[in-house]
PDB file of the backbone (N, CA, C, O) and the ligand in Angstrom, with CONECT records:
HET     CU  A 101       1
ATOM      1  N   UNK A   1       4.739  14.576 -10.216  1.00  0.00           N
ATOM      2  CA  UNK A   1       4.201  13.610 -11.203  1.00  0.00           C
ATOM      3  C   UNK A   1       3.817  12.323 -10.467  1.00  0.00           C
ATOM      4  O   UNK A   1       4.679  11.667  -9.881  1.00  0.00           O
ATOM      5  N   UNK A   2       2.717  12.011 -10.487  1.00  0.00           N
ATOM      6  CA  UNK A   2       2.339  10.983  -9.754  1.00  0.00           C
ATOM      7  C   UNK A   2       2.460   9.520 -11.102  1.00  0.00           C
ATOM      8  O   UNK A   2       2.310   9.416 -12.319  1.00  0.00           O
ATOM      9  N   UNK A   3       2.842   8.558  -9.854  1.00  0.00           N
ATOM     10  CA  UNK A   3       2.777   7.292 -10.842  1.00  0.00           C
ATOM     11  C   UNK A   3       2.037   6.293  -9.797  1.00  0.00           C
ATOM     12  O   UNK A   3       1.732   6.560  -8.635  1.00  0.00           O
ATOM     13  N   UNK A   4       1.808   4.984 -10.549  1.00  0.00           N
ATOM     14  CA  UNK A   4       0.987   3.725  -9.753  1.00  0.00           C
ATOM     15  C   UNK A   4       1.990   2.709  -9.711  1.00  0.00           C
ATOM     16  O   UNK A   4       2.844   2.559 -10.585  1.00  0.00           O
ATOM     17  N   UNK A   5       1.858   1.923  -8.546  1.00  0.00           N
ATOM     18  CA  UNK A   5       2.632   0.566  -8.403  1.00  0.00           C
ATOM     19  C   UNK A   5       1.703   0.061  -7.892  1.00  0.00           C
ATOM     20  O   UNK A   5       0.899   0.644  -7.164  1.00  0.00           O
ATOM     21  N   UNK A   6       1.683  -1.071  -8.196  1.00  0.00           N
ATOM     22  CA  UNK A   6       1.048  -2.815  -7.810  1.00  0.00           C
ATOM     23  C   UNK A   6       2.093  -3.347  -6.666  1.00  0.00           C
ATOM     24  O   UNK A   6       3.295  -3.490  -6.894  1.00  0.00           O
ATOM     25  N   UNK A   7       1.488  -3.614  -5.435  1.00  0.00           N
ATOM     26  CA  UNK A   7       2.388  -4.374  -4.690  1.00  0.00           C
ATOM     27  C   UNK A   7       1.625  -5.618  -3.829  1.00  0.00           C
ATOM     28  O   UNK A   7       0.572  -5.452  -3.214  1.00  0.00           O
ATOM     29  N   UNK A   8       2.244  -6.686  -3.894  1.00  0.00           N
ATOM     30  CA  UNK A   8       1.498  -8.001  -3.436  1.00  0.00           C
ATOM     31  C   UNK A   8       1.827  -7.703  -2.090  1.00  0.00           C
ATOM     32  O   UNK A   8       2.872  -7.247  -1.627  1.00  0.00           O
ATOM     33  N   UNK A   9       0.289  -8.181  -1.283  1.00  0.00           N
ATOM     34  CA  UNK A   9       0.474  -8.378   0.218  1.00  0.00           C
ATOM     35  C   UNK A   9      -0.357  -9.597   0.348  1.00  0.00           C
ATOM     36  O   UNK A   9      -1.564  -9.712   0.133  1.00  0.00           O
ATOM     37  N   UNK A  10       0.736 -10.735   0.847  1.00  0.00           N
ATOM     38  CA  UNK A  10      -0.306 -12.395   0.276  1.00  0.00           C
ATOM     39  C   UNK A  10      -1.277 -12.441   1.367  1.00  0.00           C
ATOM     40  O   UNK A  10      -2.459 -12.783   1.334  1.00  0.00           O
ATOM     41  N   UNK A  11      -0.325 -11.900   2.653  1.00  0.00           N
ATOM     42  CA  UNK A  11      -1.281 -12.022   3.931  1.00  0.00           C
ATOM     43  C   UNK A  11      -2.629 -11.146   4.279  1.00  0.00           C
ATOM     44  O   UNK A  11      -3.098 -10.976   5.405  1.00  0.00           O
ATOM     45  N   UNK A  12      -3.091 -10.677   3.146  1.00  0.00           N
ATOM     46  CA  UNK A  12      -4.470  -9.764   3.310  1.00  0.00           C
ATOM     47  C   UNK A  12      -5.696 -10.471   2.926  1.00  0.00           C
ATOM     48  O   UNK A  12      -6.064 -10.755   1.787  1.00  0.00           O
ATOM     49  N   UNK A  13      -6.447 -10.785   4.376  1.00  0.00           N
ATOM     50  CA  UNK A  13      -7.710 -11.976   3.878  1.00  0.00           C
ATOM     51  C   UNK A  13      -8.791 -11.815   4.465  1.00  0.00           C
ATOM     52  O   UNK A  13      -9.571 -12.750   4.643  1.00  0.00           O
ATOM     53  N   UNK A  14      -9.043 -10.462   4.907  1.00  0.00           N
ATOM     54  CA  UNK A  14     -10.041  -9.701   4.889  1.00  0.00           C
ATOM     55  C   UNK A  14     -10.062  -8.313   5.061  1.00  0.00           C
ATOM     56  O   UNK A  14      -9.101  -7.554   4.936  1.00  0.00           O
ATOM     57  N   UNK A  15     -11.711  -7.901   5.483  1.00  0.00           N
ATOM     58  CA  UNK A  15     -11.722  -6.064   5.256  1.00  0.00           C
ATOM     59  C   UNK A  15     -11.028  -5.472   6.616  1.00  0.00           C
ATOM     60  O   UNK A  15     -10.670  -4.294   6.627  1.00  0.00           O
ATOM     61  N   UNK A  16     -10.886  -6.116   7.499  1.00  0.00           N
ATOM     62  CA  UNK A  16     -10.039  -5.213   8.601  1.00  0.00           C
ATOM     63  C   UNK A  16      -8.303  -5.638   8.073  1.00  0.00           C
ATOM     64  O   UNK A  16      -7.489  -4.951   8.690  1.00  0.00           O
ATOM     65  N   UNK A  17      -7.661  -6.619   7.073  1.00  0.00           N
ATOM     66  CA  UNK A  17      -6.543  -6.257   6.625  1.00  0.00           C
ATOM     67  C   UNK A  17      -6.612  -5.030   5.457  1.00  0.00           C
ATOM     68  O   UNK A  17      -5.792  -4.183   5.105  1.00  0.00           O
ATOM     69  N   UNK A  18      -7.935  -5.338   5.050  1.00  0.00           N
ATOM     70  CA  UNK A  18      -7.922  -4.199   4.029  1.00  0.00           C
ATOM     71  C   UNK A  18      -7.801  -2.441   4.397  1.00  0.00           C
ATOM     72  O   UNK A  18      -7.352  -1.467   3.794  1.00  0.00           O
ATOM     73  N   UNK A  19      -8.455  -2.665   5.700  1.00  0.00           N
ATOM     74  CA  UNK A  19      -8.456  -1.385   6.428  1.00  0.00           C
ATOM     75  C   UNK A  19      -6.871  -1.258   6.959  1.00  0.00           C
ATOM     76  O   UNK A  19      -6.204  -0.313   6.538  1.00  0.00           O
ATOM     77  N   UNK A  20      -6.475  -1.901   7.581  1.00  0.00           N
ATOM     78  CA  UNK A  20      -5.510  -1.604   8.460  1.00  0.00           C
ATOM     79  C   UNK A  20      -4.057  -1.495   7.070  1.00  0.00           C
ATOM     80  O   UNK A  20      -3.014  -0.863   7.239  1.00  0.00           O
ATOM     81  N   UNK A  21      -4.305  -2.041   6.197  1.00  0.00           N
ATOM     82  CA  UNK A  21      -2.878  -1.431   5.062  1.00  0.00           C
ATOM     83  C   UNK A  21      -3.665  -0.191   4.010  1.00  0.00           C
ATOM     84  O   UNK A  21      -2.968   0.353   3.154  1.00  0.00           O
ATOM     85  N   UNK A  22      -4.994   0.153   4.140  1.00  0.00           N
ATOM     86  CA  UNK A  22      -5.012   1.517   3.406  1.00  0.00           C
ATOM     87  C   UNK A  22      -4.447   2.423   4.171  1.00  0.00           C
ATOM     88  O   UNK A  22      -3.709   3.343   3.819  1.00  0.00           O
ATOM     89  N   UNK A  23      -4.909   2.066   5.515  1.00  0.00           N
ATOM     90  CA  UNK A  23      -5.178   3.174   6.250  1.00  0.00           C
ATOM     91  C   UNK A  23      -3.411   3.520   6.676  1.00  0.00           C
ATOM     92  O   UNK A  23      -3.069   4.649   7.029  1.00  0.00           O
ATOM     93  N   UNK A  24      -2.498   2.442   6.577  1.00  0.00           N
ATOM     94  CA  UNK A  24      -0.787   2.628   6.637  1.00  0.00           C
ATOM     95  C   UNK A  24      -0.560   3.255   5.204  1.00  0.00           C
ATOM     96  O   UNK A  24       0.024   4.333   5.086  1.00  0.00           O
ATOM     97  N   UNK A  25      -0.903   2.749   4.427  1.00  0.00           N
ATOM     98  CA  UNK A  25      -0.534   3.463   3.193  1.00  0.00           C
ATOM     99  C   UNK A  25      -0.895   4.936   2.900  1.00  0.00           C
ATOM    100  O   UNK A  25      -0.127   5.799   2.473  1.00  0.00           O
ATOM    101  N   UNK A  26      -1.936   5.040   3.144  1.00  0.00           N
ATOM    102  CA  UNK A  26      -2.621   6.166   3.214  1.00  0.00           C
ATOM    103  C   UNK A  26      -1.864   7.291   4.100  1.00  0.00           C
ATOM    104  O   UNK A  26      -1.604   8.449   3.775  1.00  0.00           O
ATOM    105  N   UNK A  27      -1.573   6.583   5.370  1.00  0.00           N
ATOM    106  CA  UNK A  27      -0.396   7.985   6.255  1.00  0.00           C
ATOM    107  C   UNK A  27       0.583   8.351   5.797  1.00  0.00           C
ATOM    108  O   UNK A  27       1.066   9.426   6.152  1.00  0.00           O
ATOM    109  N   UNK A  28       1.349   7.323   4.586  1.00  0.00           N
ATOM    110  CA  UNK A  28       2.621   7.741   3.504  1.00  0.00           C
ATOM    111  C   UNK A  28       2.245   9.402   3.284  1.00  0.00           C
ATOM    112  O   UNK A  28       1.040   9.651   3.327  1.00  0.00           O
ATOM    113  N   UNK A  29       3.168  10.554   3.052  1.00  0.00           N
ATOM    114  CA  UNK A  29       2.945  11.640   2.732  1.00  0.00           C
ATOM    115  C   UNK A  29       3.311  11.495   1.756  1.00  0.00           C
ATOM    116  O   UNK A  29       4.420  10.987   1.594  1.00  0.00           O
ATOM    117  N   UNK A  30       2.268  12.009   0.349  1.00  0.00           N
ATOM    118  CA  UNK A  30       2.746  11.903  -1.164  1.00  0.00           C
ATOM    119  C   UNK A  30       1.987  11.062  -1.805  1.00  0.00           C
ATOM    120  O   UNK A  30       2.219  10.955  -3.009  1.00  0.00           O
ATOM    121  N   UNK A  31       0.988  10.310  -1.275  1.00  0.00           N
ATOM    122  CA  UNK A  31       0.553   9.356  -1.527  1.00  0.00           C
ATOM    123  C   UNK A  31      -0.929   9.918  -1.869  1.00  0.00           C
ATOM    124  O   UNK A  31      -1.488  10.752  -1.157  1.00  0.00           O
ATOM    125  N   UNK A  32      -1.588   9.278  -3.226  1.00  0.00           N
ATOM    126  CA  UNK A  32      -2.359  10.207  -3.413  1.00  0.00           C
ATOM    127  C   UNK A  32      -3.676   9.524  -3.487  1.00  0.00           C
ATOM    128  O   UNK A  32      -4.714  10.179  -3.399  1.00  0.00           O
ATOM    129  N   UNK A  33      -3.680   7.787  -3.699  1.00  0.00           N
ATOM    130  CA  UNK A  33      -4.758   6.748  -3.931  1.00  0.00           C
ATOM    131  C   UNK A  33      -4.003   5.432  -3.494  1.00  0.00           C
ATOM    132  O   UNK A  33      -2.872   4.974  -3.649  1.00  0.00           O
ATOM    133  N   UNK A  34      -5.385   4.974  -2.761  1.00  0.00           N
ATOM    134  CA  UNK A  34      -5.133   3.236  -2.956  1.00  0.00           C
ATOM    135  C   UNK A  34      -5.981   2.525  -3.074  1.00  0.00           C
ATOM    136  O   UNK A  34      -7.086   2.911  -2.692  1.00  0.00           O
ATOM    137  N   UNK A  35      -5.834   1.093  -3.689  1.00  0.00           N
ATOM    138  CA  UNK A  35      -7.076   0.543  -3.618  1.00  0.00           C
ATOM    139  C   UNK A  35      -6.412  -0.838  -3.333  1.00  0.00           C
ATOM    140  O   UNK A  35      -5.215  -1.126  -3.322  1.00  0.00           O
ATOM    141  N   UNK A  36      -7.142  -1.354  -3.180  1.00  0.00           N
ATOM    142  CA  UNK A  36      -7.009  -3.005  -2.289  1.00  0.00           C
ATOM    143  C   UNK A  36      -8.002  -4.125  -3.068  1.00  0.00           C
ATOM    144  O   UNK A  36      -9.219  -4.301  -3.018  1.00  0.00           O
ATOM    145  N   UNK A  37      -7.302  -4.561  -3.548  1.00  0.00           N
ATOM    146  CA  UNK A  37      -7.746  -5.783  -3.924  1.00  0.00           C
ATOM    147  C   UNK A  37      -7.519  -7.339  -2.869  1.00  0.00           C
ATOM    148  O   UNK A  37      -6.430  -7.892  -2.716  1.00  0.00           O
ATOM    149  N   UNK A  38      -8.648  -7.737  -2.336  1.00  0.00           N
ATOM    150  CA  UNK A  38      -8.431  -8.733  -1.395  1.00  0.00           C
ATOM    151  C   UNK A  38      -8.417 -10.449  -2.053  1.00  0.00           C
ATOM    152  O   UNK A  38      -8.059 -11.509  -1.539  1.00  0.00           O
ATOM    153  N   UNK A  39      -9.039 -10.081  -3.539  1.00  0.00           N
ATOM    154  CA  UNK A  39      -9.006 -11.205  -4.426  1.00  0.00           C
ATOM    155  C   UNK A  39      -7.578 -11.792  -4.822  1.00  0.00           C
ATOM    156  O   UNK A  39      -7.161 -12.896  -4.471  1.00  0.00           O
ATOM    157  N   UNK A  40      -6.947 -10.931  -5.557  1.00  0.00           N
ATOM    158  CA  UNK A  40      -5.844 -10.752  -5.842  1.00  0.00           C
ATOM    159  C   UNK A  40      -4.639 -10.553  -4.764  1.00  0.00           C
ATOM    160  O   UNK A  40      -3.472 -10.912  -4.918  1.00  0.00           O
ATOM    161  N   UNK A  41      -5.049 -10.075  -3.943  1.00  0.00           N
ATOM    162  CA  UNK A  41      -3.937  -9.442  -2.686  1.00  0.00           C
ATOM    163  C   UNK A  41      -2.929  -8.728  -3.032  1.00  0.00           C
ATOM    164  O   UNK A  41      -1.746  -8.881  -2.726  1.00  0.00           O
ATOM    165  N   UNK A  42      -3.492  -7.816  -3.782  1.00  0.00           N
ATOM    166  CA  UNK A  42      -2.634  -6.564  -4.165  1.00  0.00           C
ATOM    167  C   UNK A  42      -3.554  -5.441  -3.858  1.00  0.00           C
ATOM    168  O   UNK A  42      -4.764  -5.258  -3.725  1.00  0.00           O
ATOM    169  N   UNK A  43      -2.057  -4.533  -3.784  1.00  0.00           N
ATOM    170  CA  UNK A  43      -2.901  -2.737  -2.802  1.00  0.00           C
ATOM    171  C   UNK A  43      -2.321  -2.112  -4.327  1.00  0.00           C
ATOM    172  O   UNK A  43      -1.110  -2.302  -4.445  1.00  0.00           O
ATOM    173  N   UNK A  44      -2.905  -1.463  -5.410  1.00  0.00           N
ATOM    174  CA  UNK A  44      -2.058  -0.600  -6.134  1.00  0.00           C
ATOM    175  C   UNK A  44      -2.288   0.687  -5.109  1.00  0.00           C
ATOM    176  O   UNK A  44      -3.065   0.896  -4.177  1.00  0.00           O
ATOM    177  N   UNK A  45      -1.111   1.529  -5.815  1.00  0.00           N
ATOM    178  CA  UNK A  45      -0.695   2.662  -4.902  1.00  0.00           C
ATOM    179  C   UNK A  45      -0.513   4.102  -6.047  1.00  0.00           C
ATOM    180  O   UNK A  45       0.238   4.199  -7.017  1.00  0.00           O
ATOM    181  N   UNK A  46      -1.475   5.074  -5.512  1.00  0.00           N
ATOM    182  CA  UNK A  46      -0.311   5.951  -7.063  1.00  0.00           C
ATOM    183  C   UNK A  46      -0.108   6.857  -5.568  1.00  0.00           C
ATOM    184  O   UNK A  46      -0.626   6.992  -4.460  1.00  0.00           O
ATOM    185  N   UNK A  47       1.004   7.345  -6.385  1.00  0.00           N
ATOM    186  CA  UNK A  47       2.334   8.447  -5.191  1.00  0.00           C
ATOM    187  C   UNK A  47       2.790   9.276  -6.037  1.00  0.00           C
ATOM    188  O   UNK A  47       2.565   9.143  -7.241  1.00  0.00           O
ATOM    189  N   UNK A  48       3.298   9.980  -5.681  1.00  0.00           N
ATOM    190  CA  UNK A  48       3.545  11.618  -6.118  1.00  0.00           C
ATOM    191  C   UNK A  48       5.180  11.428  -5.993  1.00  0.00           C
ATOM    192  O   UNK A  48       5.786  12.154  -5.205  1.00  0.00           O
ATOM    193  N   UNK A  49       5.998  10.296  -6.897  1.00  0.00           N
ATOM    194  CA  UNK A  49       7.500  10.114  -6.739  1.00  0.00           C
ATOM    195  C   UNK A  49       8.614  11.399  -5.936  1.00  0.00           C
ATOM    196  O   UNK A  49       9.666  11.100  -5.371  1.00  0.00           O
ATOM    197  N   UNK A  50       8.211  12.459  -6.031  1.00  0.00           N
ATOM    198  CA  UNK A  50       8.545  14.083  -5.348  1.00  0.00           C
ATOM    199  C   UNK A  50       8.784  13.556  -4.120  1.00  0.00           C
ATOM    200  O   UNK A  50       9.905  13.253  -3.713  1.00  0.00           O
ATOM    201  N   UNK A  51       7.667  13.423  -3.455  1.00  0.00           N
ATOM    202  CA  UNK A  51       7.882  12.951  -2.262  1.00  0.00           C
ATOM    203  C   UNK A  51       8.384  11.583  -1.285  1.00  0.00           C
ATOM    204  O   UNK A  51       9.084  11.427  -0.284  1.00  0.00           O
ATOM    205  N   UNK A  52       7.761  10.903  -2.009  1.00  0.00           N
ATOM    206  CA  UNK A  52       7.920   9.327  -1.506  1.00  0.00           C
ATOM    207  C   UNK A  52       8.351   8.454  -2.488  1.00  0.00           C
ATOM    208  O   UNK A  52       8.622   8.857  -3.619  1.00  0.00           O
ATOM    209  N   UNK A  53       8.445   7.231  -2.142  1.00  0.00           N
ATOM    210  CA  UNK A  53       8.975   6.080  -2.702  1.00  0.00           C
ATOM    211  C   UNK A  53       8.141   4.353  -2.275  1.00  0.00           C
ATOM    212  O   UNK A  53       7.671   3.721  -1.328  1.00  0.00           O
ATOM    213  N   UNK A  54       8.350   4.284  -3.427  1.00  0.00           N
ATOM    214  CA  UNK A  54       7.933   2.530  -3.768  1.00  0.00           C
ATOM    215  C   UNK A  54       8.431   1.715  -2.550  1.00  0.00           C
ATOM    216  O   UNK A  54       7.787   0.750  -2.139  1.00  0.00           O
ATOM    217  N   UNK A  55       9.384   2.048  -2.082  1.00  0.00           N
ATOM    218  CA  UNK A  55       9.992   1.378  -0.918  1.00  0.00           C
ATOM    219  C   UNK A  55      10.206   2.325   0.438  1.00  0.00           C
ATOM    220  O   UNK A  55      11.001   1.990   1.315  1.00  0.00           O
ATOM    221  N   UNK A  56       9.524   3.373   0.504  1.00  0.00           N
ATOM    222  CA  UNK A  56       8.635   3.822   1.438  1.00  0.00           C
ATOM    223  C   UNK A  56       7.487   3.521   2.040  1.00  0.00           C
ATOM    224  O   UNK A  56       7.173   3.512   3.231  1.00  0.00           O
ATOM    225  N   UNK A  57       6.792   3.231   0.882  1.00  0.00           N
ATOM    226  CA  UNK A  57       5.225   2.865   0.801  1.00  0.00           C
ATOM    227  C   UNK A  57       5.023   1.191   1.622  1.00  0.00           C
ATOM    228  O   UNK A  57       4.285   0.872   2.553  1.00  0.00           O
ATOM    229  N   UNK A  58       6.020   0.359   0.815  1.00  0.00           N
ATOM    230  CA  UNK A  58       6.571  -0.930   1.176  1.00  0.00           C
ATOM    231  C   UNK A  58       6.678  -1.140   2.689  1.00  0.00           C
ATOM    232  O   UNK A  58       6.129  -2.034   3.332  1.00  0.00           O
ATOM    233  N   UNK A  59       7.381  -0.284   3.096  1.00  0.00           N
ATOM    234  CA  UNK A  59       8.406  -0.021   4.409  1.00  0.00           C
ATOM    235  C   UNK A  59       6.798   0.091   5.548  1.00  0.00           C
ATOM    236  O   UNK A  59       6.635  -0.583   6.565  1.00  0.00           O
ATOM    237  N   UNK A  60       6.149   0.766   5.181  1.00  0.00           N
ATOM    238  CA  UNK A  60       5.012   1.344   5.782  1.00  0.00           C
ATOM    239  C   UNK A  60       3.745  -0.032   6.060  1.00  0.00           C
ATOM    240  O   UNK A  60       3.217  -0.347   7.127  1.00  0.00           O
ATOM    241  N   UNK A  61       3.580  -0.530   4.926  1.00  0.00           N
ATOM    242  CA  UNK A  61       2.776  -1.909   5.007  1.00  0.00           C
ATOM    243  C   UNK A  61       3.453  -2.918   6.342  1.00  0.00           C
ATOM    244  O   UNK A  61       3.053  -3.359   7.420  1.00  0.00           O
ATOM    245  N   UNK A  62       5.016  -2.965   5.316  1.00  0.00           N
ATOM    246  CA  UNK A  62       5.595  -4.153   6.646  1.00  0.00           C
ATOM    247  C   UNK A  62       5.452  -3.696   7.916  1.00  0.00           C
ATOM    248  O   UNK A  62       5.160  -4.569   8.734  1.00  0.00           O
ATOM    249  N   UNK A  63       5.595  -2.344   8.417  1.00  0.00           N
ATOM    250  CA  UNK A  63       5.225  -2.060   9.772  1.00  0.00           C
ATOM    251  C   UNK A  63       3.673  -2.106  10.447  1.00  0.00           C
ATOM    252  O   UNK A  63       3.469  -2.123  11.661  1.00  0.00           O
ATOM    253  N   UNK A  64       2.895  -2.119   9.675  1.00  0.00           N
ATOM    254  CA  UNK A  64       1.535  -2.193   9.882  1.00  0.00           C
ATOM    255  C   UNK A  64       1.234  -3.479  10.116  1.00  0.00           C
ATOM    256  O   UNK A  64       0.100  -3.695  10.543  1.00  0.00           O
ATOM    257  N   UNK A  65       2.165  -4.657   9.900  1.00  0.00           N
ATOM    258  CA  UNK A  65       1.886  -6.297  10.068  1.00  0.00           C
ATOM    259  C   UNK A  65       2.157  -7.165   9.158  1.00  0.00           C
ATOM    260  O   UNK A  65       2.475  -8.344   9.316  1.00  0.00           O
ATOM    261  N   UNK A  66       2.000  -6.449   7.989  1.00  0.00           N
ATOM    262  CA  UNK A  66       1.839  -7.249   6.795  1.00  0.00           C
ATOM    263  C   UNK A  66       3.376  -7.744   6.110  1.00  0.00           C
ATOM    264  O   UNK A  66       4.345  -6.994   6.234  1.00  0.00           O
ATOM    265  N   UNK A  67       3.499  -9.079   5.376  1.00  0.00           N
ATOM    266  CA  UNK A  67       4.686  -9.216   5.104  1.00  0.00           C
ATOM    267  C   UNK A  67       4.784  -8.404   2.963  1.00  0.00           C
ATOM    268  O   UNK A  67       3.873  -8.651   2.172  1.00  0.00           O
ATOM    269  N   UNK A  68       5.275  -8.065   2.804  1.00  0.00           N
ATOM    270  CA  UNK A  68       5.706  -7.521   1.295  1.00  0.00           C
ATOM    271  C   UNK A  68       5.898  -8.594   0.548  1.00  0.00           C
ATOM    272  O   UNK A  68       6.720  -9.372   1.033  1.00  0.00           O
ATOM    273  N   UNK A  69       5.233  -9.050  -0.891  1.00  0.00           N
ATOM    274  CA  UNK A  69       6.370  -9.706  -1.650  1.00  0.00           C
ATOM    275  C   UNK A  69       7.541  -8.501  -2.432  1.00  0.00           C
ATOM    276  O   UNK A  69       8.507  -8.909  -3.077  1.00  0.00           O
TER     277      UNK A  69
HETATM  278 CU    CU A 101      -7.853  -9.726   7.981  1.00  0.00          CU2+
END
């Protein structure tokens, strides 16, 4: 069953941050969409809860550079 989360990333302030946290999010296994909002600075995420987690997904951004709210 896939669901969506909204997660703020304040430090995303352009298209190569936009690239570089789809493209981390995106390697999450379970993970099924993202989209990036650079206005807002939020990535929603939908994930396939089966596999992964909200604080997987999280875990994955902060390693890519970015700080989480
Ligand atoms: Cu940037």
């Amino acid at each position: 069953m896939a669901t969506e989360q909204v997660i703020s990333v304040p430090d995303m302030s352009c298209s190569h941050c936009e690239a570089t946290v789809t493209q981390a999010v995106r390697s999450v296994a379970g993970v099924v969409d993202v989209q990036v909002d650079l206005e807002s600075k939020k990535v929603t995420v939908k994930f396939d809860e089966s596999k992964t987690s909200l604080e997987a997904i999280k875990q994955a951004i902060a390693e890519s550079g970015y700080d989480v709210e």
